[in-house]
N, C-alpha and C positions, 0 to 999 in steps of 0.2 A: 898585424894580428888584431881579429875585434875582440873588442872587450865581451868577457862574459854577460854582462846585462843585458846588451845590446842583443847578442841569440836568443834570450830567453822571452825579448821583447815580440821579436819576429815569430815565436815559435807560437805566442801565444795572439799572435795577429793573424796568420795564419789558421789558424785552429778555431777561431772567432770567424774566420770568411766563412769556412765552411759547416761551423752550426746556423750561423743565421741566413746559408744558401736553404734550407732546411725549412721544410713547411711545418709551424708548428700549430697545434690545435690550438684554438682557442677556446679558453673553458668556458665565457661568458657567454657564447652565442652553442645555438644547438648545432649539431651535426646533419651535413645534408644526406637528404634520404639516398640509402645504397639505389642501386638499380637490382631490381630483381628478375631471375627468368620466368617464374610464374605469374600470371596476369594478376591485378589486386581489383577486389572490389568491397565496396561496401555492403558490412554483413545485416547491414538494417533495410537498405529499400533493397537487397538480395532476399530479404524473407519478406519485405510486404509481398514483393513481388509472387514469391511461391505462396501466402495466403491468398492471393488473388485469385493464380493458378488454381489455386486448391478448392477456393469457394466455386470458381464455374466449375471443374470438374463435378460437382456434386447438387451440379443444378439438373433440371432437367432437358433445358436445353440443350445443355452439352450431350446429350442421351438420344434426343432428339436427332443434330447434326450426326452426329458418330453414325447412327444405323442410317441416315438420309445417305451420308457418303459411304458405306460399306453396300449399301441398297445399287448403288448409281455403278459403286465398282464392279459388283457380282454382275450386273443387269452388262456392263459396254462388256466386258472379258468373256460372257459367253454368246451373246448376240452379234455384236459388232461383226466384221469383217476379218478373216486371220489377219492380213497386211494392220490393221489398225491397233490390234489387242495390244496389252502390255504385259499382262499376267494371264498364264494361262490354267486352266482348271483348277490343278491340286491350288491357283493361289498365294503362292511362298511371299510373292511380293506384302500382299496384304497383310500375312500371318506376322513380316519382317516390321508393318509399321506398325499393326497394333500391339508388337512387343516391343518396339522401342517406344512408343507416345506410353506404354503401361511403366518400362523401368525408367521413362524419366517423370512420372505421374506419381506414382510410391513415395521415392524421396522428399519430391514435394511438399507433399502430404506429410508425410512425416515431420517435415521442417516446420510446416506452417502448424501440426498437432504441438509439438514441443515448442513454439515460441507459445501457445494460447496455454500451456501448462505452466510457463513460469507467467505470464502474466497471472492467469487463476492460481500460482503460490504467492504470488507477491499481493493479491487482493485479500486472500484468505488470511495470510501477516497482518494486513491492516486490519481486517474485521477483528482479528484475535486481540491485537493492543487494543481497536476501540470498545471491545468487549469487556477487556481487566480494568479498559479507564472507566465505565459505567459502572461495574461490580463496585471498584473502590470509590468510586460517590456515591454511590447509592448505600454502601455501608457507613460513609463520611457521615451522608444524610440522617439516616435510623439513627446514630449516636447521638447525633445534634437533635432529634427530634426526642430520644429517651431522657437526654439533660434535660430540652425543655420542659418533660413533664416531671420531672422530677423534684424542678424547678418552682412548675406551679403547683406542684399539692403544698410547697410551706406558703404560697401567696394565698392572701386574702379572696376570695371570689366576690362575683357579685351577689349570690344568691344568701353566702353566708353574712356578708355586713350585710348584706336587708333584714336576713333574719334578726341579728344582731340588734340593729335600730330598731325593728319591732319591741324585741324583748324590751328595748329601753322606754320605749313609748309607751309599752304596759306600762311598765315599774311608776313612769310619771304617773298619766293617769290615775293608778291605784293610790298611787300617794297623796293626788290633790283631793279623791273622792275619802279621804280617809281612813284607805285601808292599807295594812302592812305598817303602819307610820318607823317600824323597827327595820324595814329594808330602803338601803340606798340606791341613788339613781346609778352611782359606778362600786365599782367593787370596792373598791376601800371602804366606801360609806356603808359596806353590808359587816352582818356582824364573823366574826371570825368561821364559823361552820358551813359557811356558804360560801367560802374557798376551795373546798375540802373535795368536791365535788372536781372543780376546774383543774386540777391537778390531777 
């Protein structure tokens, strides 16, 4: 008879082969790409590409060639030869291409309008914040320029100490010519009523 320990050994030996038969994910590394049925492409040079399209279709060239070859088709399908034509009168052939080259023309155009729309929202974003960043230094500025004057009406100027120094330059003057001898050169030395005024 085996010992009990011994089954519960194998049971979980067994049960261990068969999780780590077992592919397991590993979370540190990324997951490789599915395969997919529908073809992939990139959705950035798939819209240069349609701008491109888009810009000659709107050239005049392309205006040019288009009636060059509808010119040359009209002129071989009714001159030509029966044995050589491809299309004959009513033209279906013709009608079939320029209604396919027109519905895959549309899309185009439209893809390449709507990528030059979020580019023109995403320029119009930037002009907008660089617009609020000017408004708010340019309002920064006006404060700082209101304190500065606010500033200088308690400073001294230069027009007022010159006047200033004049007045004192009388005062001597008068005083050495011996006139006023009762007014001083600075305000303390005047007599009390000739404050009265500075105040």
């Amino acid at each position: 008879m085996v010992p009990e320990r011994e089954t519960t050994t194998r049971e979980r030996a067994t049960s261990g082969a068969t999780a780590s038969s077992r592919v397991r994910a590993r979370l540190d590394q990324p997951r490789p790409p599915r395969r997919r049925l529908l073809p992939e492409w990139d959705p950035e040079s798939f819209g240069r590409l349609s701008e491109r399209v888009a810009r000659f279709l709107g050239t005049g060239r392309f205006i040019v060639w288009m009636t060059v070859v509808i010119i040359l088709w009209v002129v071989w399908n009714v001159s030509a030869p029966s044995g050589l034509r491809f299309d004959e009168y009513p033209f279906i052939f013709l009608t079939l291409m320029l209604s396919l080259q027109a519905s895959y023309a549309a899309p185009l155009i439209l893809l390449a309008q709507n990528r030059q729309d979020d580019r023109d929202r995403v320029n119009l974003e930037q002009d907008r914040k660089q617009n609020e960043r000017s408004i708010a230094d340019t309002e920064y500025l006006t404060r700082e320029i209101a304190a500065l004057r606010i500033g200088l009406g308690e400073v001294a100027t230069r027009d007022w100490i010159r006047s200033e120094l004049q007045d004192v330059l009388k005062d001597l003057e008068e005083r050495q010519n011996g006139h006023h001898p009762d007014r001083g050169v600075f305000p303390a030395d005047r007599s009390a009523g000739r404050d009265v005024h500075d105040r």
